[in-house]
N, C-alpha and C positions, 0 to 999 in steps of 0.2 A: 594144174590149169593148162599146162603146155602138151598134155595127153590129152585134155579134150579139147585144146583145139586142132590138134595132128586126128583127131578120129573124124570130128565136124569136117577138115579136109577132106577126109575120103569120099572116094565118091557111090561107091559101097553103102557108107553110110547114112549120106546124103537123099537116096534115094529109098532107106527104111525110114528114114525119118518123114520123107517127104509121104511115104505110103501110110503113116501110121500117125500122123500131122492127128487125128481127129482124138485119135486114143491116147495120144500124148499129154494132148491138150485139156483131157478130162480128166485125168491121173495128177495132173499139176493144178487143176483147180479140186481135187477132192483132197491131196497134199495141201493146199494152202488154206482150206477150212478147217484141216483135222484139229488141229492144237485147242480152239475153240469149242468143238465138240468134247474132246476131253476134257475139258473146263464144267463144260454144263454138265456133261455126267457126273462127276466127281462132286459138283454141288450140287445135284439130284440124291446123290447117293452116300452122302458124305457121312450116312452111317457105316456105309460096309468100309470107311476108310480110316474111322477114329482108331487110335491103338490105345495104349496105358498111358500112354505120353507124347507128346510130341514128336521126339523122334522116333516112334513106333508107326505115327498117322505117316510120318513124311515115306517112313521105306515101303510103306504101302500105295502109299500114292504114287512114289517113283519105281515100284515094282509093276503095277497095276498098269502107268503110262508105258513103262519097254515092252512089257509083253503086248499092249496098243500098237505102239510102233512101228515092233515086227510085226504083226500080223497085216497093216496096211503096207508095210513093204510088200510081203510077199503075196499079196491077194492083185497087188497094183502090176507088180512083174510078172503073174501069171496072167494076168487080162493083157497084158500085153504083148507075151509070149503065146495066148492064145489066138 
């Protein structure tokens, strides 16, 4: 916490933040829907998730969610880098 707020000091930063306010700001709201949509997919689709057992559906579900994850990580830091 005390690295982000030594970076929000800067004023370097300050000023990409302030240029990039709009994309930030859709990235944090497509971030705070996501968990939701992986919800609805997973019960749309909750056959390609069933396994032999329960612990088979669960590593599938939490396989299936990391690799969601990262993929909205890094689609989020390239819109933003772009």
């Amino acid at each position: 916490m005390k690295l982000l707020t030594v970076l929000l000091e800067d004023e370097n930063m300050q000023n990409l933040v302030q240029t990039n306010e709009a994309q930030i700001l859709e990235a944090a709201s497509v971030y705070d829907s996501f968990p939701q949509e992986l919800k609805n997919h997973i019960a749309a689709n909750l056959e390609n998730f069933i396994g032999a057992d329960i612990h088979e559906t669960y590593e599938n579900m939490k396989s299936f969610t990391e690799g969601a994850v990262f993929q909205l990580l890094h689609e989020l830091s390239d819109s933003l880098v772009a």
